[in-house]
N, C-alpha and C positions, 0 to 999 in steps of 0.2 A: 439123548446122551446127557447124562451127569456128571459138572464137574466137581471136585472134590476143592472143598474151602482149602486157601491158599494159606501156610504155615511157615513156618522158620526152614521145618527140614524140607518142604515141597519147593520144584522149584518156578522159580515168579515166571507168568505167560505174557507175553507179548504183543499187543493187538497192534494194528496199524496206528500210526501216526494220526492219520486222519481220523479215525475211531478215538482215541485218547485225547483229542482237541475236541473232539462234538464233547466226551464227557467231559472237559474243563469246563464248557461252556455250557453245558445242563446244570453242574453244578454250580456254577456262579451265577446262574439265572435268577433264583428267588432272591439272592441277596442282592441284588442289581434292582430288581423291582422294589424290594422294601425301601430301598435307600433313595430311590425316583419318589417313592409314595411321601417319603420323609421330608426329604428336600420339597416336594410340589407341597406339601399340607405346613412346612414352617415358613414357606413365600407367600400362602395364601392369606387373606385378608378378610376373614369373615365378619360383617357386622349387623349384627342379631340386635331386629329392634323385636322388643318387646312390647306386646300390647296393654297398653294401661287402658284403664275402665274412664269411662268419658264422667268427668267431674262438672255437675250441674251446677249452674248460677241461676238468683231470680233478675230482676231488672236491676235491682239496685247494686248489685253485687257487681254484676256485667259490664254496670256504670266504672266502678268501684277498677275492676281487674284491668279495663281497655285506657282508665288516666292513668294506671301503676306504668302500662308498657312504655312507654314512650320515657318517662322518664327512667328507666334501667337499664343501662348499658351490656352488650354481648362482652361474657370475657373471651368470649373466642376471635370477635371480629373488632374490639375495641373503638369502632370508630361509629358503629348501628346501633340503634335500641334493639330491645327484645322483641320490640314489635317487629323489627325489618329484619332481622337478624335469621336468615336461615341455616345455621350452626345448628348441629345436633345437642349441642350442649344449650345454647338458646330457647330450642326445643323444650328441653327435661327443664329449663329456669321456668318457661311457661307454663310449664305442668304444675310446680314446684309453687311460682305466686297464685294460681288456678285454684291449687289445694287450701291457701292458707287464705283465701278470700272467702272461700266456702266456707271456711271452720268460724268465720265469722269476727276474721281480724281485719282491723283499721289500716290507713295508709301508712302510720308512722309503728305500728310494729310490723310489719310485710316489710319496710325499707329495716326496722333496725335486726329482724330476723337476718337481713340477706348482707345486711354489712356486719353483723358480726360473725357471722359465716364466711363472705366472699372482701370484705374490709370495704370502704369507702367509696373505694373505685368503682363500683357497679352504682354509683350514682351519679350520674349527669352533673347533679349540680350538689358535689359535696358539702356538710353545713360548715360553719368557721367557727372552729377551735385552734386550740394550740399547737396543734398537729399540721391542720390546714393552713397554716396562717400565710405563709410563704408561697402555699400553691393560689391565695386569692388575692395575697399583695404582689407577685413577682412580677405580672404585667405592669402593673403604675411603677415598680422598681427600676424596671430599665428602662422607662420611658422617660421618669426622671434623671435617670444616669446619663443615658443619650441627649436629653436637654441640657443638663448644664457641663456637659462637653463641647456640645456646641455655642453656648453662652462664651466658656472660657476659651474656645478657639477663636472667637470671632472678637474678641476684647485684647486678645493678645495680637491682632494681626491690625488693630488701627492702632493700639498702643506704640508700636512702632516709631522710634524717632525718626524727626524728616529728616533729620540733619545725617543721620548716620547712614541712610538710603544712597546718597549720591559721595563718593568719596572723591576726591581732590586731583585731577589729571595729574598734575604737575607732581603732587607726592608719589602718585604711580609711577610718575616717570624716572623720577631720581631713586628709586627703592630698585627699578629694575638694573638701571643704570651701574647700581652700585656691585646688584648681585654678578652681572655681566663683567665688573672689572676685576671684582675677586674670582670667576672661573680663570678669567686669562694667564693671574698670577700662578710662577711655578710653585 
């Protein structure tokens, strides 16, 4: 049996209840899935390492790359070298000073490649300029501040007169005396 496509002048069929709810819910199925698939794939967290090509040293070179680690700082972990440093970003540094030891660069362009790249900070022991000058004098600065603080507290506390230490019973007593006879007055 065939039904005839439903029109303006035809008039509308009526299925059960229950039949009109299964199709609400056929039809909103796919868009229910897409939007699970959407929401699961912008929560997810993919991290794609990539395989770099193993970058060969000779001995000297080897010598060269294993003194650089230790003195370069993680910017991820700030507080580890690149040697200790298991940061993925640590990681791609080592790759990174690996490369430029092979190309056949020195200690002091590998360090000036990576602080004018990454600035000062990725070295342990930043050098002293004008910039620096504050970060290598500021320990002796308050060490000095803290010293003659306590020079001038401890100058001020024997400077003390003797005489003004112990005040006079008898003057205490006529000052209270007095304060005592002007409350009683009306």
């Amino acid at each position: 049996m065939r039904f005839a496509p439903c029109t303006a002048s035809s008039p509308r069929r009526r299925g059960s209840s229950f039949s009109r709810l299964l199709r609400g819910i056929q039809n909103r199925v796919p868009a229910f899935a897409g939007m699970t698939l959407l929401l699961i794939a912008g929560f997810a967290r993919a991290e794609v390492e990539t395989v770099k090509p193993e970058i060969v040293l000779n001995a000297q070179q080897e010598a060269l790359y294993k003194s650089l680690l230790p003195e370069l700082r993680c910017l991820v972990c700030q507080n580890e070298s690149l040697a200790e440093s298991q940061a993925s970003l640590a990681a791609d540094l080592r790759y990174e000073v690996r490369g430029l030891v092979a190309k056949g660069e020195d200690e002091a362009q590998v360090k000036k490649y990576l602080t004018d790249r990454y600035g000062d900070f990725v070295l342990y022991k930043p050098p002293l300029e004008k910039r620096t000058a504050l970060l290598w004098a500021g320990p002796a600065l308050l060490l000095l501040t803290g010293l003659l603080m306590l020079l001038a507290f401890t100058r001020r506390t024997r400077a003390a007169p003797a005489g003004a230490a112990t005040p006079d019973p008898a003057a205490l007593k006529k000052i209270l005396d007095e304060d005592q006879d002007e409350d009683k007055k009306p």
